[in-house]
C-alpha positions as CSV (number, residue, x, y, z in Angstrom):
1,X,0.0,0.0,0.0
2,X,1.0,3.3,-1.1
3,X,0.5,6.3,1.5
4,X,0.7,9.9,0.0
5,X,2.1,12.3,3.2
6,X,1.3,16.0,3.2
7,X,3.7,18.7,3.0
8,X,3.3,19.5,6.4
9,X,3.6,15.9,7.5
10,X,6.7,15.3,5.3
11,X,8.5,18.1,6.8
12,X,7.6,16.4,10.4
13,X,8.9,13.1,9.3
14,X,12.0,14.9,7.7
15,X,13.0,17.2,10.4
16,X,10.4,17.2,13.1
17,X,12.3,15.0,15.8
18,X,16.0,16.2,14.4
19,X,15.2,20.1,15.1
20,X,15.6,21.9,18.0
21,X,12.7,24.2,18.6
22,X,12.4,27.5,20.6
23,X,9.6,29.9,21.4
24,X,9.8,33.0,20.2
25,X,9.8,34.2,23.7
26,X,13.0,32.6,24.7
27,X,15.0,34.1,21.4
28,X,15.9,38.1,22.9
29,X,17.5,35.8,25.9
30,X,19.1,33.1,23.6
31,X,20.9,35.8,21.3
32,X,22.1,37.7,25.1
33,X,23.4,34.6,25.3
34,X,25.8,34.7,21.9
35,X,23.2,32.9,19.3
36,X,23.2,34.8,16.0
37,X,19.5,35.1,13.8
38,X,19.7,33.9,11.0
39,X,16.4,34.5,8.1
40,X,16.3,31.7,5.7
41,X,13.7,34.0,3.6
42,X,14.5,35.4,0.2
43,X,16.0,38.8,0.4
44,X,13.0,41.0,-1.2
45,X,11.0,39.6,2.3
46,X,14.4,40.3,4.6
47,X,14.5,43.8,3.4
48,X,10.1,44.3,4.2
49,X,11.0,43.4,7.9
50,X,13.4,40.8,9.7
51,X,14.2,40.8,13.3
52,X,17.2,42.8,14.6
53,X,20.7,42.1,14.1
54,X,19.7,38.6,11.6
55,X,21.6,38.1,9.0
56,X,19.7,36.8,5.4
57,X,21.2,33.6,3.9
58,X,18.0,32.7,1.6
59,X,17.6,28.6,1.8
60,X,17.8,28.5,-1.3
61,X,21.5,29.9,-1.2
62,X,22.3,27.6,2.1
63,X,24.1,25.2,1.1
64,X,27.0,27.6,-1.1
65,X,27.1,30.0,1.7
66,X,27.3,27.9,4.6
67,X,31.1,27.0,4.8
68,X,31.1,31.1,5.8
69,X,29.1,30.1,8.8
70,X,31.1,29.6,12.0
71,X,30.9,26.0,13.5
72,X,31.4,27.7,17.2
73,X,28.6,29.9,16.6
74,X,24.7,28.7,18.1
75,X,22.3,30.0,15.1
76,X,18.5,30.6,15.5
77,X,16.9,30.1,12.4
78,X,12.9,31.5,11.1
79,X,11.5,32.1,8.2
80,X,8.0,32.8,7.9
81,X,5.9,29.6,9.5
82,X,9.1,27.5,9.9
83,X,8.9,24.9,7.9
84,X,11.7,26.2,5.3
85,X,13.9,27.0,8.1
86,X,13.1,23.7,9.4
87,X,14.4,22.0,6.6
88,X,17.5,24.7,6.8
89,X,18.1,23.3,10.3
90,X,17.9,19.7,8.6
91,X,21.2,20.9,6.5
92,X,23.2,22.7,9.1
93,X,22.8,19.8,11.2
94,X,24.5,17.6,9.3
95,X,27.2,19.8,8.8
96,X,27.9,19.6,12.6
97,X,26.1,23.2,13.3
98,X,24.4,24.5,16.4
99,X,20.7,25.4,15.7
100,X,17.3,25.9,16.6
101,X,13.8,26.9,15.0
102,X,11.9,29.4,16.4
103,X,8.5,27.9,16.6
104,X,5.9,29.1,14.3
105,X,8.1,31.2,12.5
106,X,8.7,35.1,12.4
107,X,4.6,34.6,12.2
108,X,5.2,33.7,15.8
109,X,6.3,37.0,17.1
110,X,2.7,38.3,15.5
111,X,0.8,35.4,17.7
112,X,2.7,36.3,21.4
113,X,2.0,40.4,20.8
């Protein structure tokens, strides 16, 4: 029997247990504590609004730019709902980097105001 999944349950399968989620209440604390943003979003949507001091690496660009990251450095990653930078997560991951998801997304800063 062939089951058909979902986007939204294929990116649960895929990264769902191998990503490390935060809240966006927890992120002002985690980037005191040395984390760096990052946006996984395209550029046009970095430049309407992005959350201070991220830097834009589009996941569509990730995998040529990340050998620019630093490996000592903790990264939080969003995008607009999460799932992309979910999957971004996936990637840097197996490259031996340190990073979260913020939950829900930047989307998730609109749902805690």
């Amino acid at each position: 029997m062939l089951m058909r999944l979902s986007r939204k349950d294929f990116n649960m399968i895929l990264v769902g247990q191998r990503v490390q989620w935060v809240d966006f209440s927890d992120v002002k604390q985690r980037v005191a504590d040395g984390a760096q943003l990052l946006d996984t979003r395209f550029e046009s949507e970095f430049k309407s609004g992005t959350l201070r001091g991220a830097l834009n690496i589009p996941f569509y660009v990730l995998r040529l730019r990340m050998s620019q990251l630093n490996a000592d450095q903790p990264y939080i990653l969003f995008c607009n709902d999460a799932r992309q930078s979910a999957a971004a997560a996936f990637l840097m991951r197996q490259e031996g980097l340190d990073v979260s998801v913020i939950r829900d997304g930047i989307q998730g800063r609109q749902n805690q105001a």
